[in-house]
N, C-alpha and C positions, 0 to 999 in steps of 0.2 A: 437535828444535824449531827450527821457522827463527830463523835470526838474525835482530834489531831491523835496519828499515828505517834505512839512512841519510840523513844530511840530506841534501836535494836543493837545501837552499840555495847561492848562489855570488855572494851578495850580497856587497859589499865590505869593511862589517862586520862578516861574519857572524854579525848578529844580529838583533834581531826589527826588522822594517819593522811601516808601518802598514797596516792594513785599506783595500786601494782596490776602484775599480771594476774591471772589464775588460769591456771589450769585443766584442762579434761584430763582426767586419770586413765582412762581405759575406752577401749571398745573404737567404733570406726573412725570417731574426732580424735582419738588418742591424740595425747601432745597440743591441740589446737587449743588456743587461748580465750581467753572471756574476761574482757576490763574487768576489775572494781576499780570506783571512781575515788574509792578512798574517804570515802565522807561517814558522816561519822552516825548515821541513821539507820548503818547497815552494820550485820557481821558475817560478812561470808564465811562456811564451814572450812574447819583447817583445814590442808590435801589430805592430809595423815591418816583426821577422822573418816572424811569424803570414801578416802579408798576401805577403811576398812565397812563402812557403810555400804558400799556397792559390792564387795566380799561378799558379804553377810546374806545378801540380796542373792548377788549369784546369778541365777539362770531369769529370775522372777521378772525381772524388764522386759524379756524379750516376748513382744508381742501384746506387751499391758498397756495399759494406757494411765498414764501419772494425771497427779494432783500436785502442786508444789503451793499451797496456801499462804504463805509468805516468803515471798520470791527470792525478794532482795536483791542480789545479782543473777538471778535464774541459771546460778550453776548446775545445781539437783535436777530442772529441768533436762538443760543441755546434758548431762552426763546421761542420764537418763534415758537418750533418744540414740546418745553414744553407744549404751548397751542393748539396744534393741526395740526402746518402746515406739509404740505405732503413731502416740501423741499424747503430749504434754500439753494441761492445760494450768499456766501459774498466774496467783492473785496477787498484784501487791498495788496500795494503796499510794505511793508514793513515787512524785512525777520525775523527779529526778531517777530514781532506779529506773522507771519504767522506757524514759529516753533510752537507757544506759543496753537494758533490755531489748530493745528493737535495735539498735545496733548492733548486738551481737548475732541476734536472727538474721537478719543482713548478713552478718561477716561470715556465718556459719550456713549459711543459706537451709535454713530449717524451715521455712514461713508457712510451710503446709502440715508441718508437724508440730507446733508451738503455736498456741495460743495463747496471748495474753490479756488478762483481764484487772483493768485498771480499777480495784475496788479492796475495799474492807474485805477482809473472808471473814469476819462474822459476819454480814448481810447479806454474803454470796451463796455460802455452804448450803442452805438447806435445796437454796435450786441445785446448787451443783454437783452436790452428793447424790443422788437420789435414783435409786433401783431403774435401770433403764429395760422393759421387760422384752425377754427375750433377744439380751446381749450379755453374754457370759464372760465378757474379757476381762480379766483380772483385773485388778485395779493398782497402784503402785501409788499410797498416798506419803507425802513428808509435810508434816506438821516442825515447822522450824522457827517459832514467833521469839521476839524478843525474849530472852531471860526474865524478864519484870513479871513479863504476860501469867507466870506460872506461880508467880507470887503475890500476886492481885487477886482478890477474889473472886471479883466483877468477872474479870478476862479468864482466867480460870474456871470458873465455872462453861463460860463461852466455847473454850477449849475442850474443856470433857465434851461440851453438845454435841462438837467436829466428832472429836472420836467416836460417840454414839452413835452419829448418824453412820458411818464408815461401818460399823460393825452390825450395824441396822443392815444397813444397803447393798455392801461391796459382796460383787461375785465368789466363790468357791476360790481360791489361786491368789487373793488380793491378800497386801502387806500395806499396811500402816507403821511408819517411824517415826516417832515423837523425839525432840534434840531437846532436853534441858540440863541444865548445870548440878553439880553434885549436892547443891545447900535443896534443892526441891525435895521434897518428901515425896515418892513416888507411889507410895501408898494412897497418895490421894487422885492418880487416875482412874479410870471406869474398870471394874473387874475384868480380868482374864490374865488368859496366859501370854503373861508379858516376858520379854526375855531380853534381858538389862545387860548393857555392856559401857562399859565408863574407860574412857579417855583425859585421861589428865581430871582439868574442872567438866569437860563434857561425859553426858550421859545420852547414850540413843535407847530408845526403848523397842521394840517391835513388836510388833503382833496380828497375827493372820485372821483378821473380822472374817475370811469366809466361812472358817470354823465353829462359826456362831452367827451366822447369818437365819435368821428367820425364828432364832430362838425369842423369849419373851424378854427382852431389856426394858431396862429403866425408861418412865419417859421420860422424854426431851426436858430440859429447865428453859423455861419463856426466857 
């Protein structure tokens, strides 16, 4: 039986906030809003980060098709779709987001562009990653798990897998963003050229798996 999701809070109290707005930063939802519910399972990306995240990105959305592996409020999705992608498909394990989530599909009326998938992304990834042949659309993945997640060895490990397979699989044009905290030792993700940018306690990581698509990587760890 999979083991209970954990908190992906890293709020300072760690405990319940209240219900606000959030916002789309950019592109055709501009300005249009997306609950969080305030609860304490989740931590949505600050705007600050979000924007310089979708900066960094650039042109790379438009026309990819996203990965948002730990949802959470499925902002990264929706902004996402805001900047151009053709379709977002986001994991997250947890039924309360996931209501929280189909309501915002609803209010944004995305429902053909937004797929969501009620599951662990560790037992989802290996289907879901996986070279589809002779479909070259970039890929636009965000690996955004709990803080803990990169501090566990268990889950970390798990984590590298995502990123192997991504760098295994994803087309020529595809971008992977890994979000963890400044105490992680980033030396410990999969080789390549990574290109590190730190916000406050936040760290985003990038890196272009197409650039090393089809080379000999590590295998997978069971």
């Amino acid at each position: 039986m999979p083991a209970k999701p954990k908190s992906k809070s890293n709020h300072p109290s760690g405990g319940k906030t209240k219900a606000s707005k959030l916002r789309i930063i950019g592109g055709s939802m501009r300005a249009r809003s997306v609950t969080y519910h305030g609860a304490e399972f989740t931590r949505p990306m600050r705007d600050s980060v979000r924007e310089n995240l979708f900066n960094i990105l650039g042109r790379a959305c438009k026309g990819a098709v996203a990965f948002d592996m730990f949802a959470g409020t499925g902002v990264l999705g929706f902004e996402a779709i805001s900047r151009g992608a053709v379709h977002v498909t986001a994991v997250e394990p947890v039924r309360q987001a996931t209501v929280q989530i189909k309501k915002t599909i609803d209010h944004l009326g995305v429902a053909s562009k937004y797929t969501l998938v009620s599951a662990d992304a560790f037992y989802v990834a290996d289907d879901m990653l996986r070279a589809k042949p002779g479909d070259d659309t970039p890929w636009i993945v965000f690996l955004s798990p709990p803080y803990s997640f990169w501090e566990d060895e268990e889950t970390l490990k798990k984590l590298c897998n995502i990123i192997r397979l991504v760098q295994k699989n994803a087309p020529p044009g595809s971008v992977l963003c890994a979000e963890t905290n400044t105490d992680f030792n980033l030396a410990r993700l999969p080789a390549g050229d990574w290109d590190i940018r730190t916000y406050g306690i936040t760290r985003l990581a990038f890196i272009e798996p197409g650039n090393v698509c089809g080379m000999n990587l590590p295998d997978l760890v069971d």
